[in-house]
N, C-alpha and C positions, 0 to 999 in steps of 0.2 A: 897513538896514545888516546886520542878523543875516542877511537871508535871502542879502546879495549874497556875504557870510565864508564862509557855510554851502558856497554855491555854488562859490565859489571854490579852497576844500580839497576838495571832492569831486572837483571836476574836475583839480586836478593830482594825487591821487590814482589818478584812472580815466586820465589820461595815462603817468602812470608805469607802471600795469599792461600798458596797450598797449603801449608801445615795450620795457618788458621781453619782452613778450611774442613780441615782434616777434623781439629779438635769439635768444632761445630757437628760436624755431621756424627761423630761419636760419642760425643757428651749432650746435644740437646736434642736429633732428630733422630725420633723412633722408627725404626724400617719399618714400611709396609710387612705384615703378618703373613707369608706364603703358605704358614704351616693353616692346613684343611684339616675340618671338624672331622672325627674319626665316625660319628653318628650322622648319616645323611638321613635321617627319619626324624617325625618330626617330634619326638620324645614321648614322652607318655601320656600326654594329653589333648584334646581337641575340642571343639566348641561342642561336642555330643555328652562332653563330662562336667559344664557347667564352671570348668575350670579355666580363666582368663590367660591366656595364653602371653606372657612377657620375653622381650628379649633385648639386646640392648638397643634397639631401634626406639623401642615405643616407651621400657621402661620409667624414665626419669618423669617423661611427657605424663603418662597413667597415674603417677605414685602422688605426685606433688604439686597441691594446690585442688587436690581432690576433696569432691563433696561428700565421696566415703573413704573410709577408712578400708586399709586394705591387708589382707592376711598372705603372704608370700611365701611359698616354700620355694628352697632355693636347693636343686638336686642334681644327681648324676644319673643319666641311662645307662650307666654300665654299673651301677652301685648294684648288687643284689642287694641290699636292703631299703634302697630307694625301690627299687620293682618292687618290695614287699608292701611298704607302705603306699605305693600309691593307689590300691583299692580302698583304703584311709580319709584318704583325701577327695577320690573322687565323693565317696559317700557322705563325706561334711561337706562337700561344695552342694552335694543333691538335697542333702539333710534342710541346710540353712540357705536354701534358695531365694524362699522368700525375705531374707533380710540382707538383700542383694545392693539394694540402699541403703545399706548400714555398712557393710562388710563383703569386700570383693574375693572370691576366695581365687588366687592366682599361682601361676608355679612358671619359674625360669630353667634352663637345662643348664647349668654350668660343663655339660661336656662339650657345648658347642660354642668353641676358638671366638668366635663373634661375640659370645657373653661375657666371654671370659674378663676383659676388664671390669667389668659391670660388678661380679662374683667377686673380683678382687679388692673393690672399691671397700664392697658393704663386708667383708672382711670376714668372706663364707669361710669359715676352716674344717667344716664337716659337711657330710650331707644324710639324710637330709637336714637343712636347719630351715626354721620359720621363724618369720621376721613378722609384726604388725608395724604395721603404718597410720596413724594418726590421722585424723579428720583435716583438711588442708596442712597438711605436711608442708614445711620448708625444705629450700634445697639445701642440704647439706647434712638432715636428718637419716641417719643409718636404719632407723626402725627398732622394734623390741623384741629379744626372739623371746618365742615361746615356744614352753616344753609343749613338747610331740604326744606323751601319755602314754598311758598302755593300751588304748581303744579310740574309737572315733568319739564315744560319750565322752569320755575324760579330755578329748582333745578339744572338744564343743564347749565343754566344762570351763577351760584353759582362756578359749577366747570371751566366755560369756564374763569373768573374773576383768580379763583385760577389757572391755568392754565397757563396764560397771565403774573401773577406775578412770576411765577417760572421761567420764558424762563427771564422775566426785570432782576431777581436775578441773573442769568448766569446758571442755569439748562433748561433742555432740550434743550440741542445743535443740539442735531440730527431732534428735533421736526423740521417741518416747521413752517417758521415764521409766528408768530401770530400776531406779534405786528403792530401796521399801519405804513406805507409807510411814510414818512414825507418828502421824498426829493420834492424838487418845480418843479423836473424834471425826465422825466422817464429816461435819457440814464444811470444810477448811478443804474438803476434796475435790467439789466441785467446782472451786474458782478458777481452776486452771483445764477444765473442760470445758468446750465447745458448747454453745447454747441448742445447738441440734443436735447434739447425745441426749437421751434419755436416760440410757442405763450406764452403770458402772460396774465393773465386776473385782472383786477382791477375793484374791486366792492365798489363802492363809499357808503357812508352810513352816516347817521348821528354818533355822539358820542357816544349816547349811544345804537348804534344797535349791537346786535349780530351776526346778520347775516353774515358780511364774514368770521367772524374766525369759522360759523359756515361750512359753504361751503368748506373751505380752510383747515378743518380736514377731513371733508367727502371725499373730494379728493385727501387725500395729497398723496394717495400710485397711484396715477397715473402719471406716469412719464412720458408721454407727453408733460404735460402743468406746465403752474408754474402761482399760483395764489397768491394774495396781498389785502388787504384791504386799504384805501385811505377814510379818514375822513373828511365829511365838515367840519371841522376849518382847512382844508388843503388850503387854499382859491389859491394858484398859482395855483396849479395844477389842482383845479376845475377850474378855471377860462380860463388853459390852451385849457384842454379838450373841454370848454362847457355847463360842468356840472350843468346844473340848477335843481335839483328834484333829489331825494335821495328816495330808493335805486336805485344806474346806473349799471350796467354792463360795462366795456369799455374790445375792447381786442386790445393787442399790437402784433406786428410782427417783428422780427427779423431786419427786412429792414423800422423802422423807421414809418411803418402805423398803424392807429388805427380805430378806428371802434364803433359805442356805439352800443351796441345789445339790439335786442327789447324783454325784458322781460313780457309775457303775463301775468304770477302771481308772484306779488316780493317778494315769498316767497322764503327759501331756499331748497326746493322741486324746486320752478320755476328756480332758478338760475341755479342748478345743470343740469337742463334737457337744457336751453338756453344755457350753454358752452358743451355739447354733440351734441346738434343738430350743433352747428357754428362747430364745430370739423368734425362732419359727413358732414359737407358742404366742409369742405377743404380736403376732402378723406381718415380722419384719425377717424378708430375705434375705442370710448375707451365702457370699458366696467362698469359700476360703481356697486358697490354692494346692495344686494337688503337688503332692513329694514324689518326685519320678522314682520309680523304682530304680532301686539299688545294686548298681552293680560289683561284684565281688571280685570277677574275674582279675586276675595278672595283665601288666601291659606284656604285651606282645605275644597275648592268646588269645584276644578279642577279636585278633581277625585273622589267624591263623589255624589255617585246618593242617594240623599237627600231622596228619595221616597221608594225607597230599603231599606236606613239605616231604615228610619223607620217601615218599616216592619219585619226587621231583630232585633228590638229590642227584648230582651229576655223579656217575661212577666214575669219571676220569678225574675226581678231583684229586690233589696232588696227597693228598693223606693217602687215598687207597692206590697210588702208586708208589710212592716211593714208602710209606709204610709208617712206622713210630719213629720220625726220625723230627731235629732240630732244622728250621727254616732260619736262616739270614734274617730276610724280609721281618718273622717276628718277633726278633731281639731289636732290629731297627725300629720298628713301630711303635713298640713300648721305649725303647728310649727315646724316640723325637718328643711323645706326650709327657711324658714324664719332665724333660725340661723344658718342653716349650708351653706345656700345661699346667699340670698338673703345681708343681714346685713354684711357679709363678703365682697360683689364685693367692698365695701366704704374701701379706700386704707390707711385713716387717719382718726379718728374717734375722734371729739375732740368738746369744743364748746357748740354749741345746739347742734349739731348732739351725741355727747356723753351723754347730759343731756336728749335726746330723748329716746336713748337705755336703760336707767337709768329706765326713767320712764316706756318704755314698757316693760323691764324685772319683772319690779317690780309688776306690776300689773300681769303677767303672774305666777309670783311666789306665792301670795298671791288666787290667783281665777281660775288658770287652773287645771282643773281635769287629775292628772292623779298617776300610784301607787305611792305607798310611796318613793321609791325609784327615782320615776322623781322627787318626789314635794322635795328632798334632793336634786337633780338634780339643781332645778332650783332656790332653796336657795343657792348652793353652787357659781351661778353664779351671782347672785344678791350681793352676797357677798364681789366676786370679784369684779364687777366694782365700790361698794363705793368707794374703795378706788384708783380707777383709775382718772386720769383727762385728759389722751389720750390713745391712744389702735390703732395698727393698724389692719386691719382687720386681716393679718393672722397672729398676736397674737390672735385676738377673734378667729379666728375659732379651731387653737390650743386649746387654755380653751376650747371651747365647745367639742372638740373631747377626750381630755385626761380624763374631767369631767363624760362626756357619758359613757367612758370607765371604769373608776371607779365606775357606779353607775348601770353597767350594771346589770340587763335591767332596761332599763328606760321606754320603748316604749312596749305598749299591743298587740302588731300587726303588720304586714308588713306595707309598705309606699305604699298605695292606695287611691285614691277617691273613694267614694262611692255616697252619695249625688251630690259631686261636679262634678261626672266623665261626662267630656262629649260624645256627641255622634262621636269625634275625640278627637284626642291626644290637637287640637290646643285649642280646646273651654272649657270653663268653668276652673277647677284647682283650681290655687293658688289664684286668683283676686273672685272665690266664697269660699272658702277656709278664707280669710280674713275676709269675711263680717259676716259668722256664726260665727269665735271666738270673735269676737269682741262683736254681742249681745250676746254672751254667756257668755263673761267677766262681760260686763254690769250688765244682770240679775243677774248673782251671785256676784257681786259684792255689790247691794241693798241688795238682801237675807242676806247675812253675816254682812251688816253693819246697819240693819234693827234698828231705835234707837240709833244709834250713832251720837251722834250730833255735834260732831265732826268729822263725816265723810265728805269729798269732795265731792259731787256726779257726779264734773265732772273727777275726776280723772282717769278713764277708756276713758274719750273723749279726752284729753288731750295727756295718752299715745297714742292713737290711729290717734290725728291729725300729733303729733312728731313723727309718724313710715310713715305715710302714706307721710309728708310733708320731712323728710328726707332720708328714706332707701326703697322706694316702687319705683321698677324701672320703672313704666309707666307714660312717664314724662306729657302725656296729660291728663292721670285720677288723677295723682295726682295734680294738678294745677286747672282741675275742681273740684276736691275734695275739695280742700283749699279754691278756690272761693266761693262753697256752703257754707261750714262751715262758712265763715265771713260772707256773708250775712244771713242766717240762727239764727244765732248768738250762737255760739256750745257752748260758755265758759259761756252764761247766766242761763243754766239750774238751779234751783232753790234745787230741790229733786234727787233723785235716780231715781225714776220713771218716773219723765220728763229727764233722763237722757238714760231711755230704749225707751222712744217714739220717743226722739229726733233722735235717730239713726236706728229706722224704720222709719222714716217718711222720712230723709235724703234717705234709699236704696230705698224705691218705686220712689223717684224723680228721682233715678238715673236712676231704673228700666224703668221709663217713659222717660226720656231720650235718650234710647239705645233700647229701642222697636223696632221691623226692619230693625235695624244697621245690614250693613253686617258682624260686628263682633255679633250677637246674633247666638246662637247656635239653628238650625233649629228644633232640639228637646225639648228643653227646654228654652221655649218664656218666654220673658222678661215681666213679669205680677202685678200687684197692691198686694204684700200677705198680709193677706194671704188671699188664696182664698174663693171662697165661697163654696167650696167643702168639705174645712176642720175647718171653721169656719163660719157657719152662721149666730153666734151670731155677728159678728164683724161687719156687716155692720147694718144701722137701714133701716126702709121700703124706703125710699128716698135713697139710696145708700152711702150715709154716712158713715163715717166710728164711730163706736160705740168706744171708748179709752180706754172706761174701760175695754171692753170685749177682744178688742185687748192688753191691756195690761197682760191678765189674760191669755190671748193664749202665749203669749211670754214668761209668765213666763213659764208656764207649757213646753214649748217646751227646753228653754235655759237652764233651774233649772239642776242639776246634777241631780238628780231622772230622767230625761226625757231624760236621754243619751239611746243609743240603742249602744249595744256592739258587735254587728254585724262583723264576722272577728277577733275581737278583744282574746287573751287568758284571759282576767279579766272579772270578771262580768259577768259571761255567768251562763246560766241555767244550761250546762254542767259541768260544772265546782265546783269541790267540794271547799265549805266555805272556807275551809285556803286560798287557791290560788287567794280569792280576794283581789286585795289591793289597785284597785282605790280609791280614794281620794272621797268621797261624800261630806265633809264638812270638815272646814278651821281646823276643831281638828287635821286633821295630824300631822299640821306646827306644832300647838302648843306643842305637845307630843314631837317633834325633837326638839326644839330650846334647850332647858334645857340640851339634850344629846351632841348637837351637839359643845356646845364651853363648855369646862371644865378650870379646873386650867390653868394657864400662858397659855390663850388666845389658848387653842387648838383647832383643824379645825378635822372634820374630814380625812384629809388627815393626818394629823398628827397622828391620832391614827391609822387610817388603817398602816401608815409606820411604826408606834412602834410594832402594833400587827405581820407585816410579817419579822420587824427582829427581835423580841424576837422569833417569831417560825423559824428563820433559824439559831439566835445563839444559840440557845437550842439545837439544832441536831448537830450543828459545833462541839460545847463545848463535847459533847455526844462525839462523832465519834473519837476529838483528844483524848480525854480521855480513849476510849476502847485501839486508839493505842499505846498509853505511855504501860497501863496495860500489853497487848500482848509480847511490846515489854521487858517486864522488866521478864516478864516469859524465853525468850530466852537469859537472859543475860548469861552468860557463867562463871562458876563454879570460884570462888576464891581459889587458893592455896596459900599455906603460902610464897611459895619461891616468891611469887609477893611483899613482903611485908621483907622478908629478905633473899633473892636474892639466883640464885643456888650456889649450893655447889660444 
């Protein structure tokens, strides 16, 4: 009896410890992040582009408690419209060099898993988005974003506005004064000049010109001269001057004379060179700095000789073997990023945005192929967010990594592209990556609901407008996405099969679209599929496109029978029958659901944690047991006198 009491407290002791234990490691300890950046390159920029290079290492360190202020784009490498704009950028980082102690012009990659908290903190929901950062920033300041514009002038424009308002607020003390001159008089000018200035120069300007404050940054580290802006609704002091016609030049002298200098182009190139040459007329050198030339070129044709890459492509790559066909590997790849990425940078997830996740999980859970062990995977998460009605991301991404880990393995294969890979790191990925799962959900989504007449048939278009329209970080594909879709009219499709047309016929517009774009990947042009190479039935003799027959290709291509395991350890010719367990048809799910919840609502987690403490207290129970045993063998001999005492 002692030994079975003994046994007994120990063990719901060592019980307790577990399932606390349990709760701790799944409610407050964040797994180590396994999942690897899908960009090993180092994004679009480099110290040659004048552009400061952030990531979440150095960020916080860089931003806060800084003696300038700092302008941040926060981007994706796989964004085609981040590639577009970042000759944008690089040319305002080269533009506004010299005001490099004013304004740092910086860029972080949010494709790369290491930033990713970082992106998720400052509550990036687009890309690209630009953030300013304030003169000694506190920690805990998000920054200000600012519009992008339609040109690098208008973007320059954007920060000069922002700029202007932080010296009004009483930051940047040290800046030179940006704000216009308002006194009616110059003598009130010179009290806040240096006694080794001679000259002063005022650049008259209408209201809304930028031009002196752009002049008056470009020069301010010349300590010479001291320059001012002076606004036509200044009217004294136009009228003192002269001033008829805007932009003026005027320069002041120490002794009270002034001067209007003759500006040959009133640009702010012309101004700068008009107050150097008046300086070199009064025998005083200054030296101004030079604007590197500007480059225009796309990332990832800067140092790509286009004509080599394609010479250099491997002809045994698995496209020109096995042909136009669907890879495993890149429906896995896009879905690891997509929830372990992408769905996570979103800081608060609640709303439509929650009712979007809902539906794209659900549809993934019901129509993505993959072994038994993911399609429990992805039941398990579907599961989870019923019952959710807000989630912050890194709660999701937590469930996705603990779930992962519990059902390991989920995944047939490393995280590669294969179909999608481009001929760089920047091109193609996760935005071709998207558009094959998607007909692929499509297609099998008909197949399995073939007859059901109560099936939705836009329910795969819908998950797919709600992912695209709330967690797809490219805020310009996604806004033309959304605009297609309403004109298009995405939610009138009638059938299943008008539900697989509609979303090919949607990618060739895109496709035609983005034809020639410097964001198209030089190797793999942007073209009408499918092609006539691989479907000749698809067109009729007038060039037309034949629906049925193209319908009849997409099945065959998107159907799970049409996957190609390439890379993959399932499904392969090498591979002995047990070891198969992709998913071919929806029977997986059905076979799990009846296992998967039992009496009083059990989950499989719950059995998984009955099953590892019934086999730790089995061995516990075992082991205290052996030592009561051992130790009653060593007990030490009874004599009588213990019992009626010596004599």
């Amino acid at each position: 009896m002692e030994v079975f009491l003994s046994c007994k407290c120990f063990l719901n002791w060592t019980l307790l410890c577990v399932i606390a234990a349990h709760q701790v490691s799944t409610a407050a300890i964040e797994p180590k992040d396994t999942y690897q950046s899908l960009t090993d390159s180092q994004g679009f920029y480099n110290k040659d582009d004048h552009v400061f290079v952030l990531n979440a290492a150095n960020f916080k360190s860089n931003i806060y408690g800084s003696k300038s202020s700092w302008l941040v784009e926060f981007y994706n490498s796989w964004c085609g419209f981040c590639r577009r704009f970042a000759p944008t950028w690089k040319e305002l980082a080269q533009d506004i060099l010299a005001w490099k102690d004013i304004v740092v012009v910086a860029a972080i990659d949010c494709a790369d898993d290491d930033n990713n908290p970082i992106c998720r903190e400052y509550e990036v929901m687009h890309y690209p988005m630009l953030k300013f950062f304030s003169v000694n920033a506190r920690l805990g300041s998000f920054g200000i974003e600012i519009d992008k514009g339609k040109d690098m002038e208008k973007l320059r424009q954007n920060v000069i506005d922002q700029l202007e308002k932080e010296q009004q607020e009483g930051r940047g003390l040290t800046w030179p004064n940006i704000t216009p001159y308002r006194g009616m008089e110059t003598s009130q000018l010179w009290k806040s000049v240096r006694q080794s200035v001679q000259y002063s120069f005022l650049i008259f300007e209408t209201a809304d010109s930028f031009l002196g404050t752009e002049v008056i940054l470009d020069m301010h580290r010349v300590n010479k001269i001291h320059i001012r802006s002076v606004t036509s609704d200044n009217e004294p002091l136009c009228i003192l001057h002269k001033i008829i016609k805007f932009p003026t030049l005027l320069v002041l002298s120490r002794n009270n004379t002034s001067k209007i200098i003759n500006v040959r182009t009133p640009t702010r190139e012309g101004f700068r060179h008009a107050i150097k040459e008046y300086m070199l007329s009064q025998g005083i050198s200054i030296e101004l700095q030079k604007t590197p030339e500007r480059s225009m070129e796309s990332p990832g044709l800067q140092t790509l000789d286009v004509h080599k890459k394609l010479d250099e492509v491997d002809i045994k790559h698995p496209i020109k073997v096995y042909g136009d066909v669907l890879f495993q590997l890149d429906l896995e790849t896009v879905l690891r990023y997509s929830l372990n990425h992408e769905i996570t940078l979103t800081k608060l997830i609640e709303g439509e945005k929650m009712q979007a996740l809902k539906s794209y999980v659900n549809v993934l859970a019901k129509y993505f192929p993959l072994r038994r062990s993911g399609v429990v995977f992805l039941d398990v998460i579907r599961d989870i967010l019923v019952e959710k009605e807000s989630l912050l991301g890194k709660e999701f991404i937590q469930i996705i990594r603990s779930t992962e880990e519990e059902m390991f393995p989920v995944y047939s294969g490393p995280q590669e592209w294969i179909a999608c890979k481009g001929s760089t790191n920047n091109y193609r990925g996760y935005p071709c990556g998207l558009w094959i799962m998607f007909h692929m959900l499509s297609v099998n989504s008909a197949i399995q609901n073939k007859g059901n007449a109560q099936h939705d048939p836009t329910e795969v278009l819908r998950a797919m407008h709600g992912y695209i329209k709330n967690f797809f970080g490219c805020a310009d594909c996604s806004e033309h996405f959304q605009e297609m879709a309403a004109r298009n009219k995405i939610f009138d499709v009638k059938t299943a099969n008008e539900s697989i047309l509609w979303l090919w016929k949607s990618h060739n517009e895109v496709n035609n679209r983005l034809a020639g774009d410097e964001t198209e990947d030089p190797y793999h042009k942007k073209i009408q599929y499918p092609s006539q190479e691989y479907c000749s039935s698809c067109r009729h003799a007038n060039g037309s496109w034949n629906e049925n027959e193209v319908l009849s290709y997409l099945n065959k291509k998107y159907s799970y029978s049409g996957i190609n395991y390439y890379g993959s350890d399932g499904k392969s010719d090498e591979l002995p029958k047990e070891k198969i367990e992709i998913r071919q048809e929806r029977l997986a799910q059905e076979k799990y659901v009846p296992q998967r919840k039992l009496g009083w609502d059990f989950t499989i987690f719950d059995i998984s944690i009955c099953v590892v403490l019934y086999v730790v207290s089995a061995a516990i129970l075992v082991l205290v047991c052996i030592k009561f045993a051992v130790k009653r063998t060593y007990r030490k001999k009874v004599y009588v006198y213990n019992h009626l005492g010596k004599v």
